[in-house]
PDB file of N, CA, C and O in Angstrom:
ATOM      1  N   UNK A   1     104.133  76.333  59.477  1.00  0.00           N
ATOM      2  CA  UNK A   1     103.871  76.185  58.050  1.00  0.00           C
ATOM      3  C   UNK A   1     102.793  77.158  57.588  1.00  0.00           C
ATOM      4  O   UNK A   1     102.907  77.771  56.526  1.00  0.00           O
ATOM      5  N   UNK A   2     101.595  77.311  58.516  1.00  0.00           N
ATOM      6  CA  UNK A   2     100.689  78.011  58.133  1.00  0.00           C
ATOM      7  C   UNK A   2     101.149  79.771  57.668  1.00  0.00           C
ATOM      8  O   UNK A   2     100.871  80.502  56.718  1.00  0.00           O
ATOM      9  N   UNK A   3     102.075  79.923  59.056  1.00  0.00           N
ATOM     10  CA  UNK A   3     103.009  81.547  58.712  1.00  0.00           C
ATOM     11  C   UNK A   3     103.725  82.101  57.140  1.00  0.00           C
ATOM     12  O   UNK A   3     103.915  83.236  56.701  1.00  0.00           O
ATOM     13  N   UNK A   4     104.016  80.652  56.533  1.00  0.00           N
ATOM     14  CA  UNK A   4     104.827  80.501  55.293  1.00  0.00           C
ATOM     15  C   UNK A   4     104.070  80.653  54.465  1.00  0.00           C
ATOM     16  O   UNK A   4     104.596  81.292  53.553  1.00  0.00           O
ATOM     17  N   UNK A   5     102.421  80.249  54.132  1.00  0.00           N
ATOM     18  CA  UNK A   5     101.808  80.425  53.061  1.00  0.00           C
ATOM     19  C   UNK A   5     101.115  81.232  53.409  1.00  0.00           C
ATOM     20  O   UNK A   5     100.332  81.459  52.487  1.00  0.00           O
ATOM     21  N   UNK A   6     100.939  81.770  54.138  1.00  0.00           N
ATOM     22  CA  UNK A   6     100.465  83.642  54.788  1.00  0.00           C
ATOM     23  C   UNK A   6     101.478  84.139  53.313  1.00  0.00           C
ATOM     24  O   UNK A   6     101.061  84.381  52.181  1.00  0.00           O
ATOM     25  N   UNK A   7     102.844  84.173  53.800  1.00  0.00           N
ATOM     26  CA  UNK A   7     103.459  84.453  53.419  1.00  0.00           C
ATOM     27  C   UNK A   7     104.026  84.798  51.486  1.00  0.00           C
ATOM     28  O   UNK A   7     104.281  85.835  50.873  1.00  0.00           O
ATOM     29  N   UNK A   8     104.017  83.682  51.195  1.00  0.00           N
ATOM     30  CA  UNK A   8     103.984  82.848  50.276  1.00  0.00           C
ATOM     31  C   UNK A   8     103.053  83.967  48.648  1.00  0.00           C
ATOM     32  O   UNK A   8     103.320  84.479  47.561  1.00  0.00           O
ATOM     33  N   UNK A   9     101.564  83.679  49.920  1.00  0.00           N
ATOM     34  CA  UNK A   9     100.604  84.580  49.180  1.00  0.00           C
ATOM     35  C   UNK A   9     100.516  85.752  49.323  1.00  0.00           C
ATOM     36  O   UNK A   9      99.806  86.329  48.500  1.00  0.00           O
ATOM     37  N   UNK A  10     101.090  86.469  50.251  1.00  0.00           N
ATOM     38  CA  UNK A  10     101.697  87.884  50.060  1.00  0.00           C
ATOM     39  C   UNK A  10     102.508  88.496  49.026  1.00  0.00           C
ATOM     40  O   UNK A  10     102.515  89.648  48.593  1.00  0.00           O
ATOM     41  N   UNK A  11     103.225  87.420  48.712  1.00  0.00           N
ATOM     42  CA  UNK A  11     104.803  87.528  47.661  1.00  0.00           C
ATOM     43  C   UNK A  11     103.679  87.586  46.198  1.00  0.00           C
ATOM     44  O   UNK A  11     104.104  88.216  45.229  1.00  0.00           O
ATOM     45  N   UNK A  12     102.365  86.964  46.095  1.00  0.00           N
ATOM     46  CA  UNK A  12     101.814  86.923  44.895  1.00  0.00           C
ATOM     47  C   UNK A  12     101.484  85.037  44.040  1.00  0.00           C
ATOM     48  O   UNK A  12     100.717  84.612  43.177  1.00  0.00           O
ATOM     49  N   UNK A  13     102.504  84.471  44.868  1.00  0.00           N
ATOM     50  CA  UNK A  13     101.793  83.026  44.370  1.00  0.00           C
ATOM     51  C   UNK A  13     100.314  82.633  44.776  1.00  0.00           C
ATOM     52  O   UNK A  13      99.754  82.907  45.837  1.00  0.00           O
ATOM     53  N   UNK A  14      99.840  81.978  43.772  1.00  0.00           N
ATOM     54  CA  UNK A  14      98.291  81.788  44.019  1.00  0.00           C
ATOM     55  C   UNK A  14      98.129  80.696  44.636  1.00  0.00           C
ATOM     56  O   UNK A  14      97.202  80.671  45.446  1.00  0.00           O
ATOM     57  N   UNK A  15      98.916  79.528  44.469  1.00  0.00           N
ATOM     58  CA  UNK A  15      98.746  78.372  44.798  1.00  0.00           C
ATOM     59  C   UNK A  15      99.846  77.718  45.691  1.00  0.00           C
ATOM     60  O   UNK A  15     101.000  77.541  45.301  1.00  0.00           O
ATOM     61  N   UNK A  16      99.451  77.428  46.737  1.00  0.00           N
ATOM     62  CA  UNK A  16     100.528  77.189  48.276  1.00  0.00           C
ATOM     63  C   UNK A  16     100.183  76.087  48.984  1.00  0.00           C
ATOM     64  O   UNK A  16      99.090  76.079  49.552  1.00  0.00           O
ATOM     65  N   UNK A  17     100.935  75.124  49.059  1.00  0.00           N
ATOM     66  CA  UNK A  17     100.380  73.988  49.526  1.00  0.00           C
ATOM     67  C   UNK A  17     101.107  73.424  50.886  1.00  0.00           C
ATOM     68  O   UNK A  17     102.338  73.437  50.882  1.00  0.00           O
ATOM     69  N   UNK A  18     100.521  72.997  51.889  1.00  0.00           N
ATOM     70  CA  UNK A  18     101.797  72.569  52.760  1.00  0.00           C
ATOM     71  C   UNK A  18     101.831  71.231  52.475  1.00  0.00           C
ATOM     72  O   UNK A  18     101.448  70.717  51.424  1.00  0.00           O
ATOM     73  N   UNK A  19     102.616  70.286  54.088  1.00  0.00           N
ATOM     74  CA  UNK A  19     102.451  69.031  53.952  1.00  0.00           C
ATOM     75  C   UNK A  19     100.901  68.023  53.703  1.00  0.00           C
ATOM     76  O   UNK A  19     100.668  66.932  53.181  1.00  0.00           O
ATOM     77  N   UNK A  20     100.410  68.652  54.112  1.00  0.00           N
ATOM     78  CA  UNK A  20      99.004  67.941  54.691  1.00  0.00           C
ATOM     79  C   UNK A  20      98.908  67.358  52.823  1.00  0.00           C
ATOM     80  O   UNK A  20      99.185  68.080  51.865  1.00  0.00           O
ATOM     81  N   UNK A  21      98.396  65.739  52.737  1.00  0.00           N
ATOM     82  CA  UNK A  21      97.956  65.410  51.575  1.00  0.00           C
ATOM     83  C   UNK A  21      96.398  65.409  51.598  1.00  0.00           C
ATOM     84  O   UNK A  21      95.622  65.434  52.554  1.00  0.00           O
ATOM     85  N   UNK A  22      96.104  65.360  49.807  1.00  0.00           N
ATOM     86  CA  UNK A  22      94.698  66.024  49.855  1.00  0.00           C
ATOM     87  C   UNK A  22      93.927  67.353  49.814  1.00  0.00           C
ATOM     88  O   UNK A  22      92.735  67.545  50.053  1.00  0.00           O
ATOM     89  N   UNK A  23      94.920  68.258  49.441  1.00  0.00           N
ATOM     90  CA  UNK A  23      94.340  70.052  49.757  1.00  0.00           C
ATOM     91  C   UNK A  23      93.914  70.033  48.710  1.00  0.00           C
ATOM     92  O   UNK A  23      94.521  69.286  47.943  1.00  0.00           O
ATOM     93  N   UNK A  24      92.926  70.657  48.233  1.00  0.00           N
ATOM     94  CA  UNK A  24      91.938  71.025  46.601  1.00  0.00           C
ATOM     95  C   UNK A  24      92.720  72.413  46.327  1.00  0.00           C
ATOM     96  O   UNK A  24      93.051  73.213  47.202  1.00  0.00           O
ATOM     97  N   UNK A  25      92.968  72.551  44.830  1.00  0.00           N
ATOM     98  CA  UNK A  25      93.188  74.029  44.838  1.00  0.00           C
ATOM     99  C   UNK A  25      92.018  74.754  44.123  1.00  0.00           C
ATOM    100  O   UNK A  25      91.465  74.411  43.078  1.00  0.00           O
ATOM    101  N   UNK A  26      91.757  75.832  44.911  1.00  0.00           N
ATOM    102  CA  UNK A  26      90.444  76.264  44.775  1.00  0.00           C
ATOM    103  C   UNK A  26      90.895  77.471  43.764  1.00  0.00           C
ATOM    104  O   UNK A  26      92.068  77.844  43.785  1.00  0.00           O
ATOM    105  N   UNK A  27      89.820  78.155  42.759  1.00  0.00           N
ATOM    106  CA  UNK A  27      90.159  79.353  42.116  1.00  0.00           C
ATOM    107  C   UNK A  27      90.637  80.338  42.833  1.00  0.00           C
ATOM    108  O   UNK A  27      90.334  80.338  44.027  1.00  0.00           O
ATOM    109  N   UNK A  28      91.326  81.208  42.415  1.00  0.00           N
ATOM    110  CA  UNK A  28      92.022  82.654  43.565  1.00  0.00           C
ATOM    111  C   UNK A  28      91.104  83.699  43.344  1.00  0.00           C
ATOM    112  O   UNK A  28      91.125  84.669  44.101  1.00  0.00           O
ATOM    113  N   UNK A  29      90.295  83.637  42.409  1.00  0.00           N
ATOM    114  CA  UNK A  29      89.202  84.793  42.083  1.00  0.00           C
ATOM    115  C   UNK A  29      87.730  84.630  43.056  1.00  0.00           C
ATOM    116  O   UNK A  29      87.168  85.593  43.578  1.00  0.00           O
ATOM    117  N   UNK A  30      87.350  83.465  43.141  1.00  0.00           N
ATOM    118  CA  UNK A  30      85.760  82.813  43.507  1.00  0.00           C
ATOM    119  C   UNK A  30      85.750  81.864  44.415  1.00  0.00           C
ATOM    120  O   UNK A  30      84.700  81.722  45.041  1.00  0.00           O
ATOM    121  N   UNK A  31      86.839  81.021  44.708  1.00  0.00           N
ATOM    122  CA  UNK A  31      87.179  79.783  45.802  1.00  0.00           C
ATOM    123  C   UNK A  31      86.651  78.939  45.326  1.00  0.00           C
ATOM    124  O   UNK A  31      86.533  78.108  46.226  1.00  0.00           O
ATOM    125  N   UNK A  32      86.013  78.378  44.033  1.00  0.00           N
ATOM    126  CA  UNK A  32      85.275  77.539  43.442  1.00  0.00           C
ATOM    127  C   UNK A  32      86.245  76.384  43.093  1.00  0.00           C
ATOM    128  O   UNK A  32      86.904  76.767  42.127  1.00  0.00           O
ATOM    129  N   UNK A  33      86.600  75.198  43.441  1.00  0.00           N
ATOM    130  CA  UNK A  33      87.199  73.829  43.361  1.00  0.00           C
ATOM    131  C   UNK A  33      87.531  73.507  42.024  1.00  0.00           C
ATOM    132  O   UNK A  33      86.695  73.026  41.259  1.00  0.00           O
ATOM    133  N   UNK A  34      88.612  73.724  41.721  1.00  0.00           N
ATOM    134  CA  UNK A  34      88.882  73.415  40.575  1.00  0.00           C
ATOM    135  C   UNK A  34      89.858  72.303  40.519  1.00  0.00           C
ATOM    136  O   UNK A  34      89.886  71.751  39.419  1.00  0.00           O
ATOM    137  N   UNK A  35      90.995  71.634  41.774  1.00  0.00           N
ATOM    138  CA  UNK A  35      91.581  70.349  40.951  1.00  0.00           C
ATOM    139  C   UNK A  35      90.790  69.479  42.388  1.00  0.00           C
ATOM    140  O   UNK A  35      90.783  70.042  43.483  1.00  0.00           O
ATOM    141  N   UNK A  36      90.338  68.484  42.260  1.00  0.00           N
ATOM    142  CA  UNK A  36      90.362  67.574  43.628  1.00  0.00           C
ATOM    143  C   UNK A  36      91.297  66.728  44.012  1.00  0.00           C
ATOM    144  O   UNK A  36      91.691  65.914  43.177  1.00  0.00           O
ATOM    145  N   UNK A  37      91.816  66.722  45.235  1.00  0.00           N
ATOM    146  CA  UNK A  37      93.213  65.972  45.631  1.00  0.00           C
ATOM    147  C   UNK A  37      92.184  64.763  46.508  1.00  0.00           C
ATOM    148  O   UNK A  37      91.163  64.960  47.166  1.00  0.00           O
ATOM    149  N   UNK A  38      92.936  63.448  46.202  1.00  0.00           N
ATOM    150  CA  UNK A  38      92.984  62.383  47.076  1.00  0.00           C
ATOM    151  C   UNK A  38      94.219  62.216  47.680  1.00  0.00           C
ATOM    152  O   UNK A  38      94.721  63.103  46.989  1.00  0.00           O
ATOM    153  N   UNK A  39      95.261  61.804  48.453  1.00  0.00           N
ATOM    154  CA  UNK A  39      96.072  61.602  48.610  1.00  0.00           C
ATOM    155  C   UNK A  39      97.312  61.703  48.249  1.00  0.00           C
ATOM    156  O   UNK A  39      97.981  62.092  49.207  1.00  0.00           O
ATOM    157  N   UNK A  40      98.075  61.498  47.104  1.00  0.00           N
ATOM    158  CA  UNK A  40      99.006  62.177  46.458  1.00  0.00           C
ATOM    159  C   UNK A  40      98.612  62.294  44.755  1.00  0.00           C
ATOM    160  O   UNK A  40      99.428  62.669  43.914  1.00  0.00           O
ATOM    161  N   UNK A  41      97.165  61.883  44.442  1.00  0.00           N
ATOM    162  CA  UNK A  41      96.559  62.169  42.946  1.00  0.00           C
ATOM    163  C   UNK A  41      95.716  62.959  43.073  1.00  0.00           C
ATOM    164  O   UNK A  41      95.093  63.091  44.127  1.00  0.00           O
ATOM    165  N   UNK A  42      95.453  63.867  41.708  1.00  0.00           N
ATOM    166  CA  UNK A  42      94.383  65.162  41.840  1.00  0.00           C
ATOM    167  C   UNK A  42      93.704  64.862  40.534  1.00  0.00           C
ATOM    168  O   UNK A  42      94.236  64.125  39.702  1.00  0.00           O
ATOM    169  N   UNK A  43      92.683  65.354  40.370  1.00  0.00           N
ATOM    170  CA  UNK A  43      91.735  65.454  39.162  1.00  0.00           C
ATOM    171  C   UNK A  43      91.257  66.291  38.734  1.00  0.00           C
ATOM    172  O   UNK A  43      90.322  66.447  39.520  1.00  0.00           O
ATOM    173  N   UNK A  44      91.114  67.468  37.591  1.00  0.00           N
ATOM    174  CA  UNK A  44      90.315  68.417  37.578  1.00  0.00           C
ATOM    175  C   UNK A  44      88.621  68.211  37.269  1.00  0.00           C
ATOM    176  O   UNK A  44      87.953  67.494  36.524  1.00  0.00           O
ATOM    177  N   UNK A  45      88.345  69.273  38.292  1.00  0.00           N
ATOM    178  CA  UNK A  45      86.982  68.857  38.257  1.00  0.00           C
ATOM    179  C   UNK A  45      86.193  70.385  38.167  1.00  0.00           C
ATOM    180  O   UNK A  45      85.042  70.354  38.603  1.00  0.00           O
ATOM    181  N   UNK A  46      86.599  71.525  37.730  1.00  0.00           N
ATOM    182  CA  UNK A  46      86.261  72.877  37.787  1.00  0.00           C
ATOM    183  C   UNK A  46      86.998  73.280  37.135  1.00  0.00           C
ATOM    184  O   UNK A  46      87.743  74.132  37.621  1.00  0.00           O
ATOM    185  N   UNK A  47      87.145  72.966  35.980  1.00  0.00           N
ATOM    186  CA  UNK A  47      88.225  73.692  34.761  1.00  0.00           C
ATOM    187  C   UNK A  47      87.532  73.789  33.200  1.00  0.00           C
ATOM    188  O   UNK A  47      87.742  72.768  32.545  1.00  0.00           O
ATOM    189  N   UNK A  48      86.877  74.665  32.612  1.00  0.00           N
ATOM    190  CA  UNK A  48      86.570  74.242  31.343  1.00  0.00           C
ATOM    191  C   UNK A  48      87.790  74.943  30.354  1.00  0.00           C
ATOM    192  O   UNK A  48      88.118  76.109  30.573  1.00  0.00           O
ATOM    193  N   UNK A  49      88.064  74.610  29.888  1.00  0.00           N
ATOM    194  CA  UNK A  49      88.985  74.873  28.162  1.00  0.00           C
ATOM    195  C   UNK A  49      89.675  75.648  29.274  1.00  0.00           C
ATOM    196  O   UNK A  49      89.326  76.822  29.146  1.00  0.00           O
ATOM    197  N   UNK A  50      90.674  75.485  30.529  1.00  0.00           N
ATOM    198  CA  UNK A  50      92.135  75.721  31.205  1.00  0.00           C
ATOM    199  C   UNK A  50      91.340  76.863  32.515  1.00  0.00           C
ATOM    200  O   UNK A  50      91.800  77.092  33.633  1.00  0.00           O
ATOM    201  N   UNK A  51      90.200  77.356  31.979  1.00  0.00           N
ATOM    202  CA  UNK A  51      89.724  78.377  33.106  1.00  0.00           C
ATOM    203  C   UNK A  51      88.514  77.973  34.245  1.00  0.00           C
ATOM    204  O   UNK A  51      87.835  76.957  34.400  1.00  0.00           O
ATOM    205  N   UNK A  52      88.571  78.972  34.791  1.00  0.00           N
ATOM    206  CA  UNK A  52      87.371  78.277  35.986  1.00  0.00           C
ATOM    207  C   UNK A  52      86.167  78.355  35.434  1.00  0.00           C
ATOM    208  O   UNK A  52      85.615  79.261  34.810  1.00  0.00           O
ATOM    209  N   UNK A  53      85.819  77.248  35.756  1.00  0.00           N
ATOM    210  CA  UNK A  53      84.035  77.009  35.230  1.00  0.00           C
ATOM    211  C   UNK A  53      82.933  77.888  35.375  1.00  0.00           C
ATOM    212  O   UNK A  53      82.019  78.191  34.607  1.00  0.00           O
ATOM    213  N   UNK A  54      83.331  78.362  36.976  1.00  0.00           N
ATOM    214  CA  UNK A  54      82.427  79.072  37.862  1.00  0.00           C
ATOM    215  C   UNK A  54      82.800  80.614  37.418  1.00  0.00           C
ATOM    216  O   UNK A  54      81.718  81.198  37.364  1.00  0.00           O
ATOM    217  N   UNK A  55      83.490  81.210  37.195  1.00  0.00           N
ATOM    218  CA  UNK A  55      83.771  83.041  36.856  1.00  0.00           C
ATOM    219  C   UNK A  55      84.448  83.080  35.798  1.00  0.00           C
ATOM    220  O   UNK A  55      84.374  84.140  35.177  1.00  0.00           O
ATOM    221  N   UNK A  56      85.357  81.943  35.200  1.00  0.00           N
ATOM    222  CA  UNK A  56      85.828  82.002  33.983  1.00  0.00           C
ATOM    223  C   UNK A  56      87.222  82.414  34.166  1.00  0.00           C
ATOM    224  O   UNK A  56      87.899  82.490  33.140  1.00  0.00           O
ATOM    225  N   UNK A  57      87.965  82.790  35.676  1.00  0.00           N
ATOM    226  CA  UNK A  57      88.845  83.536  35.843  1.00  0.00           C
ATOM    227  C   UNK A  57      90.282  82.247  35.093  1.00  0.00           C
ATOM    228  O   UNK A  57      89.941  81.095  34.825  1.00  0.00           O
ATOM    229  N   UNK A  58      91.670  82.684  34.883  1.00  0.00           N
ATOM    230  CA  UNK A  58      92.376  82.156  34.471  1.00  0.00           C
ATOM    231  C   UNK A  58      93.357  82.061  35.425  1.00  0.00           C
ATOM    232  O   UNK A  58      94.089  83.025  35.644  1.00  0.00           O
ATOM    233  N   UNK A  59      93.544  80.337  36.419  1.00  0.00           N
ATOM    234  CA  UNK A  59      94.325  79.771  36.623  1.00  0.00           C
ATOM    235  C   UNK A  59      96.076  79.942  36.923  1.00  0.00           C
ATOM    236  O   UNK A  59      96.979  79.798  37.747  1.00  0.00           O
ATOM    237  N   UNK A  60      95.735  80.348  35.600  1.00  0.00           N
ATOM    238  CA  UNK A  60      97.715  80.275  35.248  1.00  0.00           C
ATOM    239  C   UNK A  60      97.960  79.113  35.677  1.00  0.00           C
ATOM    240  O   UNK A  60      98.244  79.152  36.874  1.00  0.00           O
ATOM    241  N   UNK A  61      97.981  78.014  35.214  1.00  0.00           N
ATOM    242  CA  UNK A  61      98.491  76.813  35.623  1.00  0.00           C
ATOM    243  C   UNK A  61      98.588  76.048  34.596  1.00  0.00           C
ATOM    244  O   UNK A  61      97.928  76.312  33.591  1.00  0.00           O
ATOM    245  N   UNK A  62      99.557  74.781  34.645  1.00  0.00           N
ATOM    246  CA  UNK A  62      99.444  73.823  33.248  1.00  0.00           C
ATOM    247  C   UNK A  62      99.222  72.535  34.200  1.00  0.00           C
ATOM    248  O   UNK A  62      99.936  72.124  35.115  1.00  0.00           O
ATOM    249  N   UNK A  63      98.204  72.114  33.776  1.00  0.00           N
ATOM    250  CA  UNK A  63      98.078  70.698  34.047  1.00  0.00           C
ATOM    251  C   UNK A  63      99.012  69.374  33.096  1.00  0.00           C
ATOM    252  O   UNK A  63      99.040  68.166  33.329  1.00  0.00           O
ATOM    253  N   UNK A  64      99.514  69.941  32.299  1.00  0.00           N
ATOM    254  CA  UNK A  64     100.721  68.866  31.496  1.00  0.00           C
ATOM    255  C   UNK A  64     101.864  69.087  31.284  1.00  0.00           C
ATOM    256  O   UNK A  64     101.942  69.881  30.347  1.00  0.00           O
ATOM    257  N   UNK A  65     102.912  68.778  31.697  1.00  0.00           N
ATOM    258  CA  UNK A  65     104.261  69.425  31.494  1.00  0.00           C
ATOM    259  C   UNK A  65     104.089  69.160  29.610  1.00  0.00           C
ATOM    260  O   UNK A  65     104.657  69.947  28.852  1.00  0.00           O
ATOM    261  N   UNK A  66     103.542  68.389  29.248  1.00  0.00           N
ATOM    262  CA  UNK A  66     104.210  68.190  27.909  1.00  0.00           C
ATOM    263  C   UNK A  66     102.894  69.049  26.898  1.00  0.00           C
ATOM    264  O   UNK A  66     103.031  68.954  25.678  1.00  0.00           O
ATOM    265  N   UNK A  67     101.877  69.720  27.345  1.00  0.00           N
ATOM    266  CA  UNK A  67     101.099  70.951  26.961  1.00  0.00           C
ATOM    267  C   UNK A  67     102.309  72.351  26.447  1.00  0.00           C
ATOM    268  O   UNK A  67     103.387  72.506  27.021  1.00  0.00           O
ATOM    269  N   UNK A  68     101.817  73.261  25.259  1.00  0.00           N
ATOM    270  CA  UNK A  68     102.215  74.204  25.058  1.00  0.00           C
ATOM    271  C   UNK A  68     101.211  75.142  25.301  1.00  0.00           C
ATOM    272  O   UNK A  68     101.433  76.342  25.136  1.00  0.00           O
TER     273      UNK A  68
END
C-alpha cells in the first residue's frame, strides 16, 4: 500500500490515504494539520476561510459536498 501512495503522489494527488483509520491530512505546502481524523470522523482544525492557517497555502479541497 505504502508503494501506491509513493505513487499516487507522483501522479500529482495531494491527498492519499490508505487503510489505516485515523490519518490527519496535513497541508502539502508546510505539513501543518489541517483536518484531524479519529476513527472514521475528521474535524478541521487548521483551516481558516478554506486555506491553511499556518502559510495560507490552498488545499483544493471541499469539506461539503453541498458547498459551491
Amino acid at each position: 500500500m505504502a508503494f501506491l501512495q509513493v505513487v499516487a503522489h507522483e501522479l500529482g494527488l495531494l491527498y492519499v490515504y490508505g487503510p489505516e483509520p485515523g490519518q490527519p491530512t496535513r497541508c502539502h505546502e508546510c505539513q501543518a494539520l489541517l483536518i484531524e481524523r479519529g476513527g472514521y470522523s475528521g474535524r478541521p482544525v487548521g483551516l481558516s476561510e478554506g486555506r491553511c492557517a499556518a502559510c495560507g497555502a490552498d488545499p483544493h479541497m471541499r469539506l461539503s459536498i453541498f458547498k459551491r
